[in-house]
C-alpha positions as CSV (number, residue, x, y, z in Angstrom):
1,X,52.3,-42.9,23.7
2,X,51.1,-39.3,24.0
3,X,55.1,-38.3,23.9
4,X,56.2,-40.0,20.7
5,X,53.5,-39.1,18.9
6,X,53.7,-35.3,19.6
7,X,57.6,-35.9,18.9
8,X,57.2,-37.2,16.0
9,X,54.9,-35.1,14.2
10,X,56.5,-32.2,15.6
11,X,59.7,-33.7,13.7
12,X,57.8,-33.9,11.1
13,X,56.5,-30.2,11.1
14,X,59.7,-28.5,11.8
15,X,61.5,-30.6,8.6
16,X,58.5,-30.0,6.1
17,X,58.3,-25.9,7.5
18,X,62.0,-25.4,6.4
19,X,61.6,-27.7,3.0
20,X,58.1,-25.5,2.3
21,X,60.7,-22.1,3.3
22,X,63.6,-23.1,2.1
23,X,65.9,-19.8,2.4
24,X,66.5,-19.1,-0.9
25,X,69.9,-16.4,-0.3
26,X,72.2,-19.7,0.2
27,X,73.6,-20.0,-3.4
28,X,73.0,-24.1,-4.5
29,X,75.4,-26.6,-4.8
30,X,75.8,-29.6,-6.5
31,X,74.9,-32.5,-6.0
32,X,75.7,-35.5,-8.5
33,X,73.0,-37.0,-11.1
34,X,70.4,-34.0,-10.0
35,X,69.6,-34.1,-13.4
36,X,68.3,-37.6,-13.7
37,X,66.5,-37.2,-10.5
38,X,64.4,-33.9,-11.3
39,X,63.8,-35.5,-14.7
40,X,62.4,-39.3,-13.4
41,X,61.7,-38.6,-9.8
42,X,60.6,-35.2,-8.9
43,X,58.1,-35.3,-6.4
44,X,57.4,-31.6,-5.8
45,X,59.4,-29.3,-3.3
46,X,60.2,-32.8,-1.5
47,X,62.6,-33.7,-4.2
48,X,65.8,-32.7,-2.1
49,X,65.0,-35.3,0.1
50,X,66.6,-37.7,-2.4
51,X,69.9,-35.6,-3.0
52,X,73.1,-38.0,-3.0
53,X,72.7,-41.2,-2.8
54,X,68.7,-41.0,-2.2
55,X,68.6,-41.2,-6.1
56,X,70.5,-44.2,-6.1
57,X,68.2,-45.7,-3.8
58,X,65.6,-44.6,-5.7
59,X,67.6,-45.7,-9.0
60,X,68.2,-49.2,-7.9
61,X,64.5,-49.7,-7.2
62,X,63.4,-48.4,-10.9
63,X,66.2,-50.6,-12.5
64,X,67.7,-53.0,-9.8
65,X,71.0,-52.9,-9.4
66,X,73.4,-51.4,-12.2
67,X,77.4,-51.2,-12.0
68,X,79.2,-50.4,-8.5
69,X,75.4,-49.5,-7.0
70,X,76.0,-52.7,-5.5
71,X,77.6,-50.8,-2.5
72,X,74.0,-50.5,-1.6
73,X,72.1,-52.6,0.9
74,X,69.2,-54.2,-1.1
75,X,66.1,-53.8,1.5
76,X,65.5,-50.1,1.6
77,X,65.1,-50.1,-2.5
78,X,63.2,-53.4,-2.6
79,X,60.4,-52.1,-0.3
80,X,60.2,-49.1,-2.3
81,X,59.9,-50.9,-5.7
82,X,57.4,-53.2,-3.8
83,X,55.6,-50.0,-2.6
84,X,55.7,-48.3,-6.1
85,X,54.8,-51.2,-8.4
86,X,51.4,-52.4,-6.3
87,X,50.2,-49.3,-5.0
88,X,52.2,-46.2,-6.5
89,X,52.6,-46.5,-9.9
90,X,56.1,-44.5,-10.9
91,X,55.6,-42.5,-7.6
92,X,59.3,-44.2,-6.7
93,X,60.2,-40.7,-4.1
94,X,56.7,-40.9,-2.8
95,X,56.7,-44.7,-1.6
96,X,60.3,-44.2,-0.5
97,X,59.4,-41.2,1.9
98,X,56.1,-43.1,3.3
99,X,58.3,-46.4,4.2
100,X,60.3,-43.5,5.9
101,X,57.4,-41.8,7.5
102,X,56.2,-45.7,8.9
103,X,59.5,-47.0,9.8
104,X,60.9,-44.3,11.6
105,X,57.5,-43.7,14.0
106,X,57.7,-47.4,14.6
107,X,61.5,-47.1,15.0
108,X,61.5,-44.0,17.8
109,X,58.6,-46.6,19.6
110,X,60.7,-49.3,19.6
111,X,63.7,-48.1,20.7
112,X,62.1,-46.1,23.7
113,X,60.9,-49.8,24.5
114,X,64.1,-51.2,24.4
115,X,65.8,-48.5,26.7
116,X,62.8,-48.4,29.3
117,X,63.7,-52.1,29.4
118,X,67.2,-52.4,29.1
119,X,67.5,-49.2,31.7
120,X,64.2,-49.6,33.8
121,X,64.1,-45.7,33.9
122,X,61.4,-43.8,31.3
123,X,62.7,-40.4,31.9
124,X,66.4,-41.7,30.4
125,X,64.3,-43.4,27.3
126,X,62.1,-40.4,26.6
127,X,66.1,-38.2,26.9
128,X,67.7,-40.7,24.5
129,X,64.9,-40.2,22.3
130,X,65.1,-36.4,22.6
131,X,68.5,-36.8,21.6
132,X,67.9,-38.2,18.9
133,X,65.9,-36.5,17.2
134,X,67.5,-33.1,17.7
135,X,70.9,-34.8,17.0
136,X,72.8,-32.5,13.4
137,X,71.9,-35.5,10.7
138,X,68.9,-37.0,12.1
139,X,66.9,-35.3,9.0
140,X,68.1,-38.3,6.8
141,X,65.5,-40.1,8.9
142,X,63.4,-37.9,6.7
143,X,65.7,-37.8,3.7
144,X,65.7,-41.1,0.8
145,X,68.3,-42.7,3.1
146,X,67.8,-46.4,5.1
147,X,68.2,-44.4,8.5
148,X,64.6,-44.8,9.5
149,X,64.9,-48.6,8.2
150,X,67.4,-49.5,9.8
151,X,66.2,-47.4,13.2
152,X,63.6,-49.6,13.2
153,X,64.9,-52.9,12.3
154,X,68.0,-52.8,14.7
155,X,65.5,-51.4,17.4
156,X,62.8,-53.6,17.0
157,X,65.7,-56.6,17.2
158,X,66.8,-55.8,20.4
159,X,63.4,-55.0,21.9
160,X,62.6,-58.8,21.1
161,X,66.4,-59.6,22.1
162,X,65.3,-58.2,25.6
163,X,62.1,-60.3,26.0
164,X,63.5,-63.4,25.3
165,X,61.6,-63.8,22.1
166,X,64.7,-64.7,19.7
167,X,62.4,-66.0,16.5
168,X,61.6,-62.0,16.0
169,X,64.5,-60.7,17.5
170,X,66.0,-62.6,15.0
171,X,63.7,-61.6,11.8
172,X,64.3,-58.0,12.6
173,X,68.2,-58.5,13.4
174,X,68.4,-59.8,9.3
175,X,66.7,-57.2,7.8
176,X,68.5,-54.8,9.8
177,X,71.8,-56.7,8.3
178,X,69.9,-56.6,4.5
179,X,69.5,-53.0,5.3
180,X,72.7,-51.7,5.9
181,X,76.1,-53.6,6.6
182,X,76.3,-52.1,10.1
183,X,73.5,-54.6,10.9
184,X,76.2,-57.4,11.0
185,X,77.5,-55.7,14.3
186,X,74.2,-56.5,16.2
187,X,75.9,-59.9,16.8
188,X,77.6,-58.4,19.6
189,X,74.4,-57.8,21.8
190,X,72.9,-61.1,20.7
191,X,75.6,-62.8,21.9
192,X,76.0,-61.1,25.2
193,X,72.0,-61.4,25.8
194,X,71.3,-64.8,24.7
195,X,74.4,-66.9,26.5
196,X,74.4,-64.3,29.0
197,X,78.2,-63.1,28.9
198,X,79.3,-62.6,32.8
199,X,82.2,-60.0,33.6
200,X,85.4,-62.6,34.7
201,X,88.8,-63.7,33.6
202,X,86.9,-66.9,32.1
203,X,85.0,-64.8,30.2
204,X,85.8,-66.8,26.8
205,X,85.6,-69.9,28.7
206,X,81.8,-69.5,30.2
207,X,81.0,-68.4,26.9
208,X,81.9,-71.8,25.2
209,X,80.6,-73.8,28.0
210,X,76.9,-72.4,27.5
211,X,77.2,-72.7,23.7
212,X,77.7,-76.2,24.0
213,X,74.6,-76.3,26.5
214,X,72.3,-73.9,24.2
215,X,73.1,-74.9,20.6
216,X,69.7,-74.7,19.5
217,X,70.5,-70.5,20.4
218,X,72.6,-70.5,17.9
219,X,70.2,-69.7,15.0
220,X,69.2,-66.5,17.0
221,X,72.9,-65.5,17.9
222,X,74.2,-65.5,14.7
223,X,71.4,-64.0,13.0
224,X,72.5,-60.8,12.6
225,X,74.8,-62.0,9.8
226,X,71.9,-63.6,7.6
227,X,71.2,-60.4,5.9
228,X,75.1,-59.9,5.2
229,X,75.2,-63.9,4.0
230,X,71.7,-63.3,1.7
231,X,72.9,-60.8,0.0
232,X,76.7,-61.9,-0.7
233,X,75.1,-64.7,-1.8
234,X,73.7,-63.0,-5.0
235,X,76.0,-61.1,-5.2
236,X,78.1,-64.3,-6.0
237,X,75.8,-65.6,-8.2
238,X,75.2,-62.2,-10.2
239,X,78.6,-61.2,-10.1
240,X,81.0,-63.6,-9.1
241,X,81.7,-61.5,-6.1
242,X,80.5,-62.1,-2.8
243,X,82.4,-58.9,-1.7
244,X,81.1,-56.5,-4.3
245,X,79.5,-54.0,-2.2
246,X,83.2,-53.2,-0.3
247,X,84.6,-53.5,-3.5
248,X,82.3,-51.2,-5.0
249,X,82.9,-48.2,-2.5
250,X,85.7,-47.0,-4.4
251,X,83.8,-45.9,-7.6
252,X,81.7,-43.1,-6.0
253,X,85.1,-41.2,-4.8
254,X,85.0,-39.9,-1.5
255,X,88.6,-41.2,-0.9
256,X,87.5,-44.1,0.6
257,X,90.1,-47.0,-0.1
258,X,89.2,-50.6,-0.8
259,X,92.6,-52.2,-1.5
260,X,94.0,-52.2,1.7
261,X,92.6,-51.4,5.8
262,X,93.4,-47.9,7.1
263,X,93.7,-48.4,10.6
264,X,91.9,-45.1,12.7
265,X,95.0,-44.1,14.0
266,X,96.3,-43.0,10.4
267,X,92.8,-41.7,9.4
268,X,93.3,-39.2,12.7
269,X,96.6,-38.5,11.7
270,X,95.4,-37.6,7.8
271,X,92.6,-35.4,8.7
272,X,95.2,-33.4,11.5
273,X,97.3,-33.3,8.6
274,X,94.1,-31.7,6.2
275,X,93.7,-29.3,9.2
276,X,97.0,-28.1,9.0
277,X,97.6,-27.6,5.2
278,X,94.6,-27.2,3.7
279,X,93.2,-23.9,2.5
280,X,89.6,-22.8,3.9
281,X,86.7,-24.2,2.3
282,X,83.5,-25.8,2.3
283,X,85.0,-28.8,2.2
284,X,86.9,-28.1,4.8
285,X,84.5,-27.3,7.0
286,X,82.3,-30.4,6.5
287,X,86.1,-32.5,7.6
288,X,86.2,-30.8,10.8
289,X,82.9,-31.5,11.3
290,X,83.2,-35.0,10.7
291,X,86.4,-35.0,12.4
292,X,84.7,-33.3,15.3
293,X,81.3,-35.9,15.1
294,X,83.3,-39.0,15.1
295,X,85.4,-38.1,18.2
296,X,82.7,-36.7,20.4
297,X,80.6,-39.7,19.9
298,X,83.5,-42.1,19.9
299,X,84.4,-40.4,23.3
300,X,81.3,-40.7,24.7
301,X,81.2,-44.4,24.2
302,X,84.5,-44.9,24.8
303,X,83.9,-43.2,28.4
304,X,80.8,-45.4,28.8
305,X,82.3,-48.5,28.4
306,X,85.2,-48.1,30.3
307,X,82.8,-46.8,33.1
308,X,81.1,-50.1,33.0
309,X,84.2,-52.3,32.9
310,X,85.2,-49.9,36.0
311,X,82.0,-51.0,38.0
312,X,81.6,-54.4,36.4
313,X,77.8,-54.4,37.9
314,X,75.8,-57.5,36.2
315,X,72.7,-55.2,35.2
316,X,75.1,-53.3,32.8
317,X,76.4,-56.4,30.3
318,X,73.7,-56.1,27.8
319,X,74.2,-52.5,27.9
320,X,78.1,-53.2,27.5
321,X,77.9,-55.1,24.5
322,X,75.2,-51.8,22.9
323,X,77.8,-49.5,23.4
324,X,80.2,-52.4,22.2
325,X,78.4,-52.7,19.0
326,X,78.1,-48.5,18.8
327,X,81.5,-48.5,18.6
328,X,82.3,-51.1,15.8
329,X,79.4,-49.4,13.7
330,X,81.6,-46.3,14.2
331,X,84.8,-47.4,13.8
332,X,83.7,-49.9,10.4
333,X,83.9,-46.9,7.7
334,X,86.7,-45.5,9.1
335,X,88.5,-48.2,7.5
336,X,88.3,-47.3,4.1
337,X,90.6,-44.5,5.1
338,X,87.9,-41.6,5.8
339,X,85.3,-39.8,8.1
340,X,83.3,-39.3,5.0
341,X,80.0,-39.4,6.2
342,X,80.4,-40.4,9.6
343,X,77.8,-37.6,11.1
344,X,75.2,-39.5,9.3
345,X,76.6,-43.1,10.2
346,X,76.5,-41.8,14.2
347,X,73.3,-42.3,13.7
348,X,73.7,-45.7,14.0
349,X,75.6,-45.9,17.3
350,X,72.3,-46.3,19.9
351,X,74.3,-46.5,22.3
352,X,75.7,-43.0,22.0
353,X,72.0,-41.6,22.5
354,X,71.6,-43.7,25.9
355,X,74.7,-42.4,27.2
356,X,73.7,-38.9,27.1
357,X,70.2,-39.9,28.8
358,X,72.4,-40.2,31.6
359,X,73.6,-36.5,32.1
360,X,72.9,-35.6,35.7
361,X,72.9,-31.7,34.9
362,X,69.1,-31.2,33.0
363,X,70.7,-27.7,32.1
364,X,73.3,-29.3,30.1
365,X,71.3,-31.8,28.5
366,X,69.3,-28.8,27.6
367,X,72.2,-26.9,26.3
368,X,73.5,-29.9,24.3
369,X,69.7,-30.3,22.7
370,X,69.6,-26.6,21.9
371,X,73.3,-27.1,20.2
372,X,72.4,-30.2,18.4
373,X,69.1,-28.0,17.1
374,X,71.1,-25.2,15.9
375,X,73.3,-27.4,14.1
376,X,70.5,-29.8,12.5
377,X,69.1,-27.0,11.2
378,X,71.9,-25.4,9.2
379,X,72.8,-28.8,7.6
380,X,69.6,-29.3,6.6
381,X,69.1,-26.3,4.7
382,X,72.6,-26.7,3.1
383,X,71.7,-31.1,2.1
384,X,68.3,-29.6,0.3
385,X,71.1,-26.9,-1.1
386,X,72.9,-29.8,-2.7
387,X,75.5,-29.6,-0.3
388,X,77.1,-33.2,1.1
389,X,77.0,-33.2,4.4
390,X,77.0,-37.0,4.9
């Protein structure tokens, strides 16, 4: 306990020590609706925490929900009304950074559990944690963003996956899916863990067969997709479209497209093609970077899971279906026809963070923290400088 809790605060420390010293020679940028934000939400020098979409968050709280801001997942901003209305009166940036501050601690706990479980080793679980915190966007677990949230929620859902205790496994596996649509991908691992998936050309078959000997499992398996079904279902009713929050995408630019898949081949091919012809700009930069992000991580996991299909060892299914589900949660935005934002959504992919717990060379683990440091740093300073990193 001793270990997350210096962790954590020393996360803390190092994120409020640059937002206290922000350098002030990088010129600012822009981010959109800064306006509305200074002039309804300001909450000291921690107002850049909200930059981006943190306002809409913040916004949709305030207001509820207002046109194409159904693109966002409803829990994050419904705790922090909740929050602001019966204990913090108009302190909206305030509540939202304590349920950050709450769920993220909680989050970094339980998914330490879940690895020392899944992996039986604490040194790899205190590693994946290490990596995670120094990874280049983990300060949106401090910004106005559902990282923490959903860090929690999806962690907390496979901890109680792991134990066999599928009532709470389940409870946490909806709100991780009312919390961001990546939640829907937890299926995966519920399935694997619950019916226990075995390696074997009969795969599908052996699946079937326990389904029809554990209905009653059913509630648990599927309920990754109850938040995703809660929330179409007033969408629906409010709107007339289940579907609005894909269909919303669009309006906040980004190039994401919404009238048709882009399959990831083409979206390599479009950002080679950037790389090639476009002249050198911030903009630039922030593409290769997400060009960069999405196929280190992609690799990793990629690697992993083709290692495990390699050794096909019985102990490694649940951990199969994680990097599985890592996968799909990187690969989902990617089909809107960008990498927009993909260094944040990594964040997402657990099963990258594992992986690298496994590094036999501690030098290189060491070099790769000291990287990933170097590198959080300098997008931090340029997010609070209203730069869009993710």
């Amino acid at each position: 306990m001793r270990f997350f809790v210096w962790a954590f605060f020393l996360f803390i420390f190092f994120h409020l020590l640059i937002l206290f010293n922000l350098p002030d020679f990088i010129i600012s940028g822009h981010a959109p609706y800064s306006s509305i934000l200074y002039k309804y939400f300001s909450f000291g020098p921690f107002t850049p925490l909200a930059n981006f979409d943190g306002i809409q968050y913040l916004d949709i709280a305030k207001d509820g929900y207002k046109q194409f801001q159904q693109g966002y997942f409803p829990l994050f901003p419904l705790f922090i009304s909740i929050l602001t209305h019966s204990i913090l009166p108009n302190k909206y940036l305030l509540s939202g950074l304590i349920i950050n501050f709450l769920t993220f601690f909680a989050g970094i706990i339980y998914f330490y559990k879940f690895v020392n479980l899944l992996l039986k080793d604490r040194k790899k679980a205190k590693w994946s944690i290490v990596f995670l915190l120094f990874f280049p966007t983990a300060f949106f677990y401090q910004a106005i963003y559902p990282e923490s949230l959903f860090l929690f929620t999806s962690s907390a859902g496979l901890f109680y996956l792991m134990k066999k205790k599928y009532f709470l496994a389940a409870i946490f596996a909806t709100f991780a899916s009312l919390t961001k649509i990546q939640g829907i991908f937890l299926i995966i691992p519920f399935v694997f863990s619950i019916y226990e998936i075995n390696f074997g050309k009969n795969i599908f078959f052996d699946f079937f067969k326990k389904l029809m000997n554990m209905p009653k499992l059913i509630f648990a398996a599927l309920s990754p997709i109850y938040g995703l079904i809660i929330y179409s279902t007033y969408l629906f009713i409010n709107y007339g479209d289940p579907f609005y929050f894909y269909h919303a995408q669009s309006a906040f630019g980004a190039n994401r497209s919404t009238d048709a898949i882009i399959f990831l081949p083409q979206v390599i091919f479009r950002y080679i093609k950037i790389f090639l012809t476009a002249d050198f700009s911030f903009q630039y930069t922030i593409a290769l970077l997400e060009f960069i992000i999405f196929i280190f991580v992609f690799g990793v996991l990629a690697f992993e899971i083709f290692r495990i299909l390699k050794n096909k060892k019985k102990q490694s299914l649940i951990l199969f279906s994680i990097h599985l589900y890592s996968i799909a949660v990187m690969i989902l935005p990617t089909l809107t026809g960008t990498f927009t934002s993909i260094p944040r959504y990594s964040l997402l992919a657990l099963g990258f963070f594992i992986a690298l717990s496994g590094i036999q060379n501690k030098y290189f683990k060491i070099f790769l923290v000291s990287l990933f440091g170097y590198i959080h740093i300098l997008l931090f300073v340029l997010f609070l400088r209203e730069y869009f990193i993710g």
